[in-house]
C-alpha positions as a Markdown table, in Angstrom:
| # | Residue | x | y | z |
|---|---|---|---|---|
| 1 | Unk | 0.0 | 0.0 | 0.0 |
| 2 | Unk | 1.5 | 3.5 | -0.9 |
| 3 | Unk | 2.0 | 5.5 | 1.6 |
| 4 | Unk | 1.1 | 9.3 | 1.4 |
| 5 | Unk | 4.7 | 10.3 | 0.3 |
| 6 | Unk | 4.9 | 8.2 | -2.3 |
| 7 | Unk | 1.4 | 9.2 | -3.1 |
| 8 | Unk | 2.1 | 12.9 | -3.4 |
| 9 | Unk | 5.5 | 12.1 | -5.2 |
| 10 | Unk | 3.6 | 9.7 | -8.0 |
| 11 | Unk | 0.7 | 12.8 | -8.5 |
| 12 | Unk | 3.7 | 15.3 | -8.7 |
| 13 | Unk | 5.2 | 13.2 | -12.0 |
| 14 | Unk | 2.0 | 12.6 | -13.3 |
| 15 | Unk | 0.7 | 16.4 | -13.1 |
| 16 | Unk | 3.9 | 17.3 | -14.9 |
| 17 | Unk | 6.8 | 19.3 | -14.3 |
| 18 | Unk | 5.3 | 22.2 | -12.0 |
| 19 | Unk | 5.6 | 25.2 | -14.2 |
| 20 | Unk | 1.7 | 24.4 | -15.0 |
| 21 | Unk | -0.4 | 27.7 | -14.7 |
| 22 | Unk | -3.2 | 26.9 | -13.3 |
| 23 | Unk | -6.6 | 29.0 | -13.3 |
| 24 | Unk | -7.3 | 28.8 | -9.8 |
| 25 | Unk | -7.6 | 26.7 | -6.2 |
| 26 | Unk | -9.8 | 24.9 | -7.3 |
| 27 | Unk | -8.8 | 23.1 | -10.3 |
| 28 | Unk | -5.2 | 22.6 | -9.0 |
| 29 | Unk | -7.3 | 20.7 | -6.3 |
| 30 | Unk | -9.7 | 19.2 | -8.5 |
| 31 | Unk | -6.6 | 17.8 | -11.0 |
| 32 | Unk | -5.0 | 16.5 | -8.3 |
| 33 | Unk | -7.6 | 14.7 | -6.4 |
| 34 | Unk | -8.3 | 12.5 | -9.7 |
| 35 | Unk | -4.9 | 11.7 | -10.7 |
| 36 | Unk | -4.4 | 10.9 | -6.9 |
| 37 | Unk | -7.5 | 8.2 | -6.5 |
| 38 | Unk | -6.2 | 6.9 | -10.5 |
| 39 | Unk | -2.9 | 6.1 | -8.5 |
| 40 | Unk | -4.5 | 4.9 | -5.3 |
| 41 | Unk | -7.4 | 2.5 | -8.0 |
| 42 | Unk | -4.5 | 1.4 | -10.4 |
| 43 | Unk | -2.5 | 0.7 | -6.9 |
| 44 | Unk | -5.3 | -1.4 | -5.3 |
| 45 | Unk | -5.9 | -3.3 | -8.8 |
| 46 | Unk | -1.9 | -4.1 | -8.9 |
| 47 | Unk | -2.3 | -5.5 | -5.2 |
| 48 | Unk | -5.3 | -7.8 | -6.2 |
| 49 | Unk | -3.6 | -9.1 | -9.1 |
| 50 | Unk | -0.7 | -10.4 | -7.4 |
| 51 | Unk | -3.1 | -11.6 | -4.4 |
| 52 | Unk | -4.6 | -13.9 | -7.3 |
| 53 | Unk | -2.6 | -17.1 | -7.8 |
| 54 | Unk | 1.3 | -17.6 | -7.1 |
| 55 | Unk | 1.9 | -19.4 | -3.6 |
| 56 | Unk | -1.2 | -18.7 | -2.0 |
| 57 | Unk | -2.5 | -21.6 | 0.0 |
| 58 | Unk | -5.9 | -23.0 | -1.1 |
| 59 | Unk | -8.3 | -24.0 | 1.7 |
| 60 | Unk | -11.8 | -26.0 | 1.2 |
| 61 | Unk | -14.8 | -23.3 | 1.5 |
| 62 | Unk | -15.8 | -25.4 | 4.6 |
| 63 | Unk | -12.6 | -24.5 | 6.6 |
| 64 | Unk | -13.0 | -20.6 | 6.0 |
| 65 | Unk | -15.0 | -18.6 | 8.4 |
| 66 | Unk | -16.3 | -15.7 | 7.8 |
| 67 | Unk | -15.2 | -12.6 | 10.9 |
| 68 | Unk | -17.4 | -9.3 | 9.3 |
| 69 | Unk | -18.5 | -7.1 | 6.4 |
| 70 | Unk | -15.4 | -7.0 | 3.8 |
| 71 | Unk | -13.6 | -3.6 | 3.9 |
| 72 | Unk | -14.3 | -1.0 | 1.1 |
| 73 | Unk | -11.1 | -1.3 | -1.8 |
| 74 | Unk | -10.1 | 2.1 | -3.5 |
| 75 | Unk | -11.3 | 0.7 | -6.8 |
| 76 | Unk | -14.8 | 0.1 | -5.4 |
| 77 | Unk | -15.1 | 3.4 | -4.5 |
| 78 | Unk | -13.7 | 5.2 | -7.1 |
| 79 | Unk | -16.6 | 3.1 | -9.3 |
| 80 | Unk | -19.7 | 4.1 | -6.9 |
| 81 | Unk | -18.1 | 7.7 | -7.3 |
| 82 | Unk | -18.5 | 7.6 | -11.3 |
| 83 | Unk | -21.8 | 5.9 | -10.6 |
| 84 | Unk | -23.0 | 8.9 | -8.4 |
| 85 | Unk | -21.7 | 11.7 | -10.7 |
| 86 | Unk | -23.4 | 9.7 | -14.1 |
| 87 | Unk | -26.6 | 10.7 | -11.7 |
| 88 | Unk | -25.8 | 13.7 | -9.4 |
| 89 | Unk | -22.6 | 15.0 | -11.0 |
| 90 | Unk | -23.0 | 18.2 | -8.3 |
| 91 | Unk | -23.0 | 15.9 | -5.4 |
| 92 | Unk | -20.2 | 13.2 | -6.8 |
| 93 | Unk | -18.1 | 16.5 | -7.0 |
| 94 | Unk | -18.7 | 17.5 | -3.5 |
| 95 | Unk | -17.4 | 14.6 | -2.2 |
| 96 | Unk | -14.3 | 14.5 | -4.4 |
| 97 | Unk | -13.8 | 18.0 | -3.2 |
| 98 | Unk | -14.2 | 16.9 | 0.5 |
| 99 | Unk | -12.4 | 14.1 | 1.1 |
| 100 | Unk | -9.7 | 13.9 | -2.1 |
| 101 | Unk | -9.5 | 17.8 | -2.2 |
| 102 | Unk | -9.4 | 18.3 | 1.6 |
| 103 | Unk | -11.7 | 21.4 | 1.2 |
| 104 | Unk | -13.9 | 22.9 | 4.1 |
| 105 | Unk | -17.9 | 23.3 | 3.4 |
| 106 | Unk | -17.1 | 27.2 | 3.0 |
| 107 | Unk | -14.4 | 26.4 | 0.7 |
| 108 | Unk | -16.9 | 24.4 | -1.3 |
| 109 | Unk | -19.4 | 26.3 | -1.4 |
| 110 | Unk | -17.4 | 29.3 | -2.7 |
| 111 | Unk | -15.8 | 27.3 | -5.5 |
| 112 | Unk | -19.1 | 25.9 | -6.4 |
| 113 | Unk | -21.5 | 28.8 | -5.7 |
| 114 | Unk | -23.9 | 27.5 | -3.3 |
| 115 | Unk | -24.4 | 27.9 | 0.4 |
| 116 | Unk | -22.9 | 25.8 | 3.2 |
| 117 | Unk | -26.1 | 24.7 | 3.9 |
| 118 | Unk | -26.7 | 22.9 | 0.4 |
| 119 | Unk | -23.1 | 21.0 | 0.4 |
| 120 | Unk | -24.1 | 19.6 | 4.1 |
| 121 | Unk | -27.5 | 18.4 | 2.6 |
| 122 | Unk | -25.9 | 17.0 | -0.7 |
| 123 | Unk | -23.2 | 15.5 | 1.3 |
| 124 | Unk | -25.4 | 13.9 | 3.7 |
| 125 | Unk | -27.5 | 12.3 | 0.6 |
| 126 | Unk | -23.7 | 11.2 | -1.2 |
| 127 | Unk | -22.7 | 9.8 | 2.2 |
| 128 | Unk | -25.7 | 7.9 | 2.5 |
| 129 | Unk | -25.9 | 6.9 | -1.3 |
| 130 | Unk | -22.1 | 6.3 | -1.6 |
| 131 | Unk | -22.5 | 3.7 | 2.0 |
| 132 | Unk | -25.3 | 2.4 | 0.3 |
| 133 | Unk | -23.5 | 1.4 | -2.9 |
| 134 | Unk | -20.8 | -0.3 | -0.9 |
């Protein structure tokens, strides 16, 4: 699993070499948060692959026991996210603005033109639709 160096350091070579103008906040954040979750969905995807096969020990369905829900994979949520903004594009970019982004509801609602009060409410339904979906 990358860690959040590596992260940052994979996003910096894939946005380029740094002399990139950008038009504001925003889209630096918005850029970055999608070529962060590609690395983070082609990183999980790499780690399944090599969890398929090679030495792993096969057991008999009867000898494994299931302990809880399975937890969410990057991949699985960067889907549901596409899913959400095929349907509510304004709300699937809330969230990626949230929690890829790291932007505050004020910050949001700024960049987006809306009040604080309508990213709570559209974050509340994505949260619920996005848990929903997983």
């Amino acid at each position: 699993m990358l860690n959040p160096t590596d992260l940052v350091h994979e996003a910096y070579l894939k946005l380029g070499d740094g002399n990139v103008d950008w038009r504001d906040r925003l889209e630096f954040y918005t850029i970055a948060g999608r070529v962060m979750r590609e690395i983070l969905s082609d990183d999980a995807r790499r780690r399944r692959r090599q969890k398929r096969g090679g030495n792993a020990t096969r057991l008999p369905l009867e000898d494994v026991k299931l302990t809880g829900p399975e937890p969410f994979r990057a991949a699985d949520v960067d889907i549901a996210l596409e899913r959400l903004g095929s349907r509510q594009p304004r709300k699937a970019h809330i969230v990626k603005l949230m929690y890829f982004e790291g932007l505050t509801y004020e910050e949001v609602a700024s960049a987006l033109n809306i009040s604080t009060s309508t990213v709570h409410r559209e974050l509340h339904f994505a949260r619920a639709w996005l848990q929903r979906e997983l």
